[in-house]
C-alpha positions as CSV (number, residue, x, y, z in Angstrom):
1,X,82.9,-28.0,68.1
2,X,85.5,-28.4,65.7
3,X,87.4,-24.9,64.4
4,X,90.1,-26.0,61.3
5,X,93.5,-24.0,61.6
6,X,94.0,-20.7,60.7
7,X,96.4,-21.9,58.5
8,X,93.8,-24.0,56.2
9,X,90.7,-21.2,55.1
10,X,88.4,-22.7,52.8
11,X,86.6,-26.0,52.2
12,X,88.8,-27.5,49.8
13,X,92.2,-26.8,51.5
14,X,90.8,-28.7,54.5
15,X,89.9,-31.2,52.4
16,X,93.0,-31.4,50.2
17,X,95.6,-30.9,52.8
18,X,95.2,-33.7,55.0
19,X,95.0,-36.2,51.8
20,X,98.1,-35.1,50.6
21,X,100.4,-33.7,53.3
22,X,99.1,-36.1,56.9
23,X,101.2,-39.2,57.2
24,X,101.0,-41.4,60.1
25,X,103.5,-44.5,60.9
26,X,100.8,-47.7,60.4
27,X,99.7,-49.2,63.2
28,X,97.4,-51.7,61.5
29,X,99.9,-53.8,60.3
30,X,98.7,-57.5,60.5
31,X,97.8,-58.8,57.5
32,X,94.9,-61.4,57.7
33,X,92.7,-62.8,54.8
34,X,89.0,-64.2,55.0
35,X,87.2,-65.4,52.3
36,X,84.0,-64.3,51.5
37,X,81.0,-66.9,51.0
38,X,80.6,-66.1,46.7
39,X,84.5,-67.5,46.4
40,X,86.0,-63.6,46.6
41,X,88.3,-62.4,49.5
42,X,88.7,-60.1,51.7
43,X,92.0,-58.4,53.2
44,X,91.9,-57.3,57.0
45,X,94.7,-55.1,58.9
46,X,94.7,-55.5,62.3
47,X,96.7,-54.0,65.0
48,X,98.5,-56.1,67.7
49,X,95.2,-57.7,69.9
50,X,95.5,-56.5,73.6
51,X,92.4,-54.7,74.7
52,X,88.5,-56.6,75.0
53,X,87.1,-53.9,72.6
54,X,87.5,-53.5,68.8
55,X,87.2,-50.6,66.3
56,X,86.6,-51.8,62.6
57,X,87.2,-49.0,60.5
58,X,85.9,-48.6,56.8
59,X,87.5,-46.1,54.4
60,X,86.3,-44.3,52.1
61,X,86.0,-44.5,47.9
62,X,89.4,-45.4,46.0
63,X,90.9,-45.4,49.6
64,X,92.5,-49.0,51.6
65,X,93.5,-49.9,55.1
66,X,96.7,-47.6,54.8
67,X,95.1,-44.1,54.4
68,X,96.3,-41.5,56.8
69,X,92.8,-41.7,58.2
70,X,92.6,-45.1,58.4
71,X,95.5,-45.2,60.4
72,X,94.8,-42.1,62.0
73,X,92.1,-43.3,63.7
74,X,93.7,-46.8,64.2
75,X,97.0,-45.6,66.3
76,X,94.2,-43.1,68.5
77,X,91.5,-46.0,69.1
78,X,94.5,-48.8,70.1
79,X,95.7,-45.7,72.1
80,X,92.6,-44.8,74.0
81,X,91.9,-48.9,74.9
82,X,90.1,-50.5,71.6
83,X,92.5,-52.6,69.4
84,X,91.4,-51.6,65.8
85,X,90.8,-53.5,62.4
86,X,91.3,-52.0,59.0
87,X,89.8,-53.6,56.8
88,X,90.2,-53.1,52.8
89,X,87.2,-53.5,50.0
90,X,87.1,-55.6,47.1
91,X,90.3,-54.7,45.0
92,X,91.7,-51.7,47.2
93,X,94.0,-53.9,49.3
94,X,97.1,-54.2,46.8
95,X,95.7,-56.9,45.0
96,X,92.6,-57.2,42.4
97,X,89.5,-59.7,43.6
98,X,88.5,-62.8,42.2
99,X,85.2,-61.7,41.2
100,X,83.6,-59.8,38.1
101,X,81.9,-58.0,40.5
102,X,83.3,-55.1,42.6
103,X,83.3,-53.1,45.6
104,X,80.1,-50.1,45.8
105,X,78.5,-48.0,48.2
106,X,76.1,-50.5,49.6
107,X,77.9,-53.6,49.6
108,X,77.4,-54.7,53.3
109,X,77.3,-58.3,52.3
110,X,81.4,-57.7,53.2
111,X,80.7,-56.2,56.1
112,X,78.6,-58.1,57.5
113,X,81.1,-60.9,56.6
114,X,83.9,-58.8,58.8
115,X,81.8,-58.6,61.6
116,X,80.9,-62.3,61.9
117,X,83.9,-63.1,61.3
118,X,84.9,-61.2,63.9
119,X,82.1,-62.4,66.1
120,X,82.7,-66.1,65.8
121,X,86.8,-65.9,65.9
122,X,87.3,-63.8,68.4
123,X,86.7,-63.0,72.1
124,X,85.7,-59.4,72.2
125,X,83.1,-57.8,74.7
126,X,82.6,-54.8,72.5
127,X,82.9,-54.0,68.7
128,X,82.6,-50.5,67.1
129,X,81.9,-49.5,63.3
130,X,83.7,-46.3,62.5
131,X,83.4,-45.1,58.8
132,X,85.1,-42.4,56.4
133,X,82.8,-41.1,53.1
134,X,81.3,-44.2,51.4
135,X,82.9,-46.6,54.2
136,X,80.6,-44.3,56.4
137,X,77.5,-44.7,53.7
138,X,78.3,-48.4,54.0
139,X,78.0,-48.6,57.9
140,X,74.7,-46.5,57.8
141,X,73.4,-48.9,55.6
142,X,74.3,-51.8,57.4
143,X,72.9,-50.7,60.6
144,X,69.4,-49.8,58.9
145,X,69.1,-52.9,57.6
146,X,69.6,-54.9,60.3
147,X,67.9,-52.5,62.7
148,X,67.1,-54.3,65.9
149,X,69.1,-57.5,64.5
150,X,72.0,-55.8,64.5
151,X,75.2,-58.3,66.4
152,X,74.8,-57.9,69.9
153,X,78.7,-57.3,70.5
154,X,78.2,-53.8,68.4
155,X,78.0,-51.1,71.0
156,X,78.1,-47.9,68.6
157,X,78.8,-46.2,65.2
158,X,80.8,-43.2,64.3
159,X,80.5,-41.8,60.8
160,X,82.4,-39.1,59.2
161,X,81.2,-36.7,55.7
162,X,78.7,-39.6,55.0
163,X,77.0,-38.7,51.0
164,X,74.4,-40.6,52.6
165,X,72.2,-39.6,49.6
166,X,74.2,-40.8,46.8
167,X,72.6,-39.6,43.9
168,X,72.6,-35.8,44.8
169,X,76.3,-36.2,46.0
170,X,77.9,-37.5,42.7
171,X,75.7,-34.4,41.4
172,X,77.9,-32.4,43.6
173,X,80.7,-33.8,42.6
174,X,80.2,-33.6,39.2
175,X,80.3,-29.9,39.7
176,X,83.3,-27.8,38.2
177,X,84.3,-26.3,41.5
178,X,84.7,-30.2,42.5
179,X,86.7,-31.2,39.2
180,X,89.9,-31.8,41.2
181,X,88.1,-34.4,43.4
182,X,86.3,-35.9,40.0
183,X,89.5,-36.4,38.2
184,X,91.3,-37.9,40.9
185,X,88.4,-40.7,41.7
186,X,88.1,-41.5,37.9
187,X,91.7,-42.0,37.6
188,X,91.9,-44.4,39.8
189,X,88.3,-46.4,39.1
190,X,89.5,-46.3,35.1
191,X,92.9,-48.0,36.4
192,X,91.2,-50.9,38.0
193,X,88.3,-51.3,35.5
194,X,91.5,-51.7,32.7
195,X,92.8,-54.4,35.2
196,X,89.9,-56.3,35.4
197,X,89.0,-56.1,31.6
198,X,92.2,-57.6,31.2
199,X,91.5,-60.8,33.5
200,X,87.6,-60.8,32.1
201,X,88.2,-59.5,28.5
202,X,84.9,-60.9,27.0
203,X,83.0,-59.4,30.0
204,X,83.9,-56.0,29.7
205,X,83.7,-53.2,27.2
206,X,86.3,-50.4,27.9
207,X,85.6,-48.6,24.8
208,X,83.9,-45.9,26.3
209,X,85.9,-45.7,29.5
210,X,88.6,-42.9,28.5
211,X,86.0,-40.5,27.3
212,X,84.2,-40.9,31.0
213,X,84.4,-38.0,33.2
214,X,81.5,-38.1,35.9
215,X,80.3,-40.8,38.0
216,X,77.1,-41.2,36.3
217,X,78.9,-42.9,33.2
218,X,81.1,-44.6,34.8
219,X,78.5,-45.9,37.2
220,X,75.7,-46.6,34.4
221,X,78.2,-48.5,32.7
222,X,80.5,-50.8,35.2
223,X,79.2,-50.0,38.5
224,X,75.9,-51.0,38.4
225,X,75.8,-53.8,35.8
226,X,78.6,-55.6,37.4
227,X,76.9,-55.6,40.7
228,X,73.2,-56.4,39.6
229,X,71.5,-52.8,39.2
230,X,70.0,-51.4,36.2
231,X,71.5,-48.5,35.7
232,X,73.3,-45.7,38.0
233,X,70.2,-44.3,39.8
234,X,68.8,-47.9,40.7
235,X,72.0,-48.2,42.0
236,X,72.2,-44.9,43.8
237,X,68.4,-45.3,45.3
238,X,69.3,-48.2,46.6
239,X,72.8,-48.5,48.1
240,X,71.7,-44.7,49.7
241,X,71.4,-45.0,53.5
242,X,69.3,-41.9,53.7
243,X,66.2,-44.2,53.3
244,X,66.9,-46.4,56.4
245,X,68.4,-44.0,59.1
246,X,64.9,-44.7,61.0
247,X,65.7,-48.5,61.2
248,X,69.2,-47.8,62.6
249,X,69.2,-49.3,66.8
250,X,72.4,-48.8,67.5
251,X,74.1,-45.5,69.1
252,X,75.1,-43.8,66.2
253,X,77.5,-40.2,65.7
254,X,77.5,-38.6,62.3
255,X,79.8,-35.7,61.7
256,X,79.7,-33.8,58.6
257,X,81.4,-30.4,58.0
258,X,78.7,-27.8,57.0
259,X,81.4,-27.1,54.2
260,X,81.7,-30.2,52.9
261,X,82.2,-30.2,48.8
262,X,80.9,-33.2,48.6
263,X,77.9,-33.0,50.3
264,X,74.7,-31.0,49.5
265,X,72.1,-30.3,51.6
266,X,70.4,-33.4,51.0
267,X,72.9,-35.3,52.6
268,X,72.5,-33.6,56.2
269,X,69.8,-35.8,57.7
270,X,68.0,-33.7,60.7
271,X,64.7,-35.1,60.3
272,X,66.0,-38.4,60.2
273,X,68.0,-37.4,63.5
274,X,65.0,-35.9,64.9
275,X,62.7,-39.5,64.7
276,X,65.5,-41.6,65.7
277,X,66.9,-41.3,68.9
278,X,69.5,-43.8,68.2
279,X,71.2,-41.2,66.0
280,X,73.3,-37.9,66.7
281,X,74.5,-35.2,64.1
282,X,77.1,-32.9,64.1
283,X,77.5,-30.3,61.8
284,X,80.7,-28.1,62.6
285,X,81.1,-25.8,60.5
286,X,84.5,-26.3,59.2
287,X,86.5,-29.2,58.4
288,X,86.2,-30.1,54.9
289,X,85.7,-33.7,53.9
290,X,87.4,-36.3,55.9
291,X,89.8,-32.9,57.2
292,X,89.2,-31.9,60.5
293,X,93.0,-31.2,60.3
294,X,94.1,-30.5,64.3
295,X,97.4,-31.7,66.2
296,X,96.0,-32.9,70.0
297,X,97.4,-35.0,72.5
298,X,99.4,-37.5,70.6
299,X,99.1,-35.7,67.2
300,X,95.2,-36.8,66.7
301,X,93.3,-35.2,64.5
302,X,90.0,-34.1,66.2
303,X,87.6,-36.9,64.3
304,X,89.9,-39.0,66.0
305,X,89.5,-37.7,69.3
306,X,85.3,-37.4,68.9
307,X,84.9,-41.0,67.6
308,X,87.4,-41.7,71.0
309,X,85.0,-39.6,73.3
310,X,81.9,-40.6,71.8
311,X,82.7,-44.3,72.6
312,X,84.0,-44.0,75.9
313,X,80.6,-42.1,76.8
314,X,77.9,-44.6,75.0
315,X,80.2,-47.4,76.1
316,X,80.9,-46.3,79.6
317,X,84.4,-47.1,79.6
């Protein structure tokens, strides 16, 4: 199990140091675009294609395809046999989309498009879903609604610091001992909600938006509407993937820190583990979220070397 460095004590220096100080040379570097079928886009890194297996990795809220995680885990999958596909949200790839509508927590509608995609285009035996935060959130999701129709080519899941219960997460978050993480997010979601009240200026009110400090507002007001929910806790409720961990039928690995800041006790699901075979959690009891700071063979972190074990053993190769 993981143990952080002695050099890191303390949830939010594991959490904070790999954010800020990790960089790893891209190895997702491909650019490809696919359009999605309501007229938006999507913007999909890929590594060079050599191997029959693929890792699509998701990242996590306000990230992109470039993250140190992203690539992180990228440069170890390609590494270890699986070529690996970044892919970016709605909006996070460099360039605003189309749409009104944006990028959420339970938006598998795009990846669900990525995986097709990738089905129909492609010639892999073997596809993985590996997902940081809400990229994790969005995988869970995705799996529990399809359940047992879930593409064939999917072999396994690996999730990291999922807030797989949204509503008492951004409650977390909202905390003052979390403010650092809350100004940071905001920053950036007030940035892209200015852009896209510039290109949709009778659409949007950004009266409000400065005065926002928590989640809850700004999910009541943009969030939510823009992406057909009443308010912020229909929109939690129903974009959690708490509710639908039993439906999941696909060998599945979540890993979340017990010292997670973002994540309160709701969002550890052992019962849910408990009546679902399919699903495996790990709680070590450092790490942070999205940390798990560690320098193994070939500089991997050590969530990069668990998603890399865990598939070779539920794949068998």
């Amino acid at each position: 199990m993981y143990r952080a460095p002695w050099y890191l004590p303390g949830r939010h220096l594991q959490t904070i140091y790999p954010a800020l100080f990790r960089w790893v040379k891209p190895i997702a570097v491909e650019r490809r675009r696919i359009e999605t079928p309501d007229g938006d886009f999507l913007d999909l890194d890929w590594t060079s294609r050599k191997h029959s297996k693929l890792a699509i990795i998701c990242h996590g809220l306000e990230g992109h395809s470039r993250t140190s995680y992203s690539q992180g885990m990228a440069r170890a999958m390609y590494s270890h046999g699986w070529d690996a596909l970044c892919w970016n949200f709605r909006g996070c790839s460099g360039e605003p989309n189309r749409l009104l509508r944006s990028y959420h927590s339970g938006q598998i509608e795009d990846l669900h498009c990525v995986v097709q995609n990738v089905a129909t285009n492609y010639d892999y035996k073997q596809i993985a879903l590996i997902g940081f935060s809400l990229g994790g959130n969005l995988i869970l999701k995705y799996l529990g609604d399809q359940g047992s129709d879930a593409d064939s080519l999917i072999c396994g899941s690996v999730t990291f610091s999922v807030p797989c219960d949204l509503a008492s997460s951004s409650i977390e978050l909202a905390r003052f001992s979390n403010r650092i993480y809350m100004i940071r997010f905001m920053r950036s979601l007030k940035r892209k909600i200015k852009l896209k009240a510039a290109k949709f200026p009778q659409k949007l009110d950004t009266t409000n938006l400065n005065r926002m400090r928590t989640f809850l507002e700004f999910d009541d007001e943009y969030t939510a509407p823009l992406n057909g929910f009443k308010d912020a806790m229909d929109y939690w409720t129903k974009c959690s993937s708490l509710p639908v961990l039993e439906k999941v039928k696909i060998p599945t690995l979540m890993v979340s820190a017990a010292n997670d800041p973002f994540l309160p006790e709701q969002c550890y699901p052992n019962e849910e583990v408990r009546n679902n075979d399919f699903l495996k959690l790990e709680v070590p009891r450092q790490g942070g979220h999205v940390g798990f700071t560690a320098n193994l063979e070939g500089r991997m972190y050590w969530s990069e070397w668990r998603a890399v074990s865990y598939l070779k053993e539920i794949s068998g190769t």
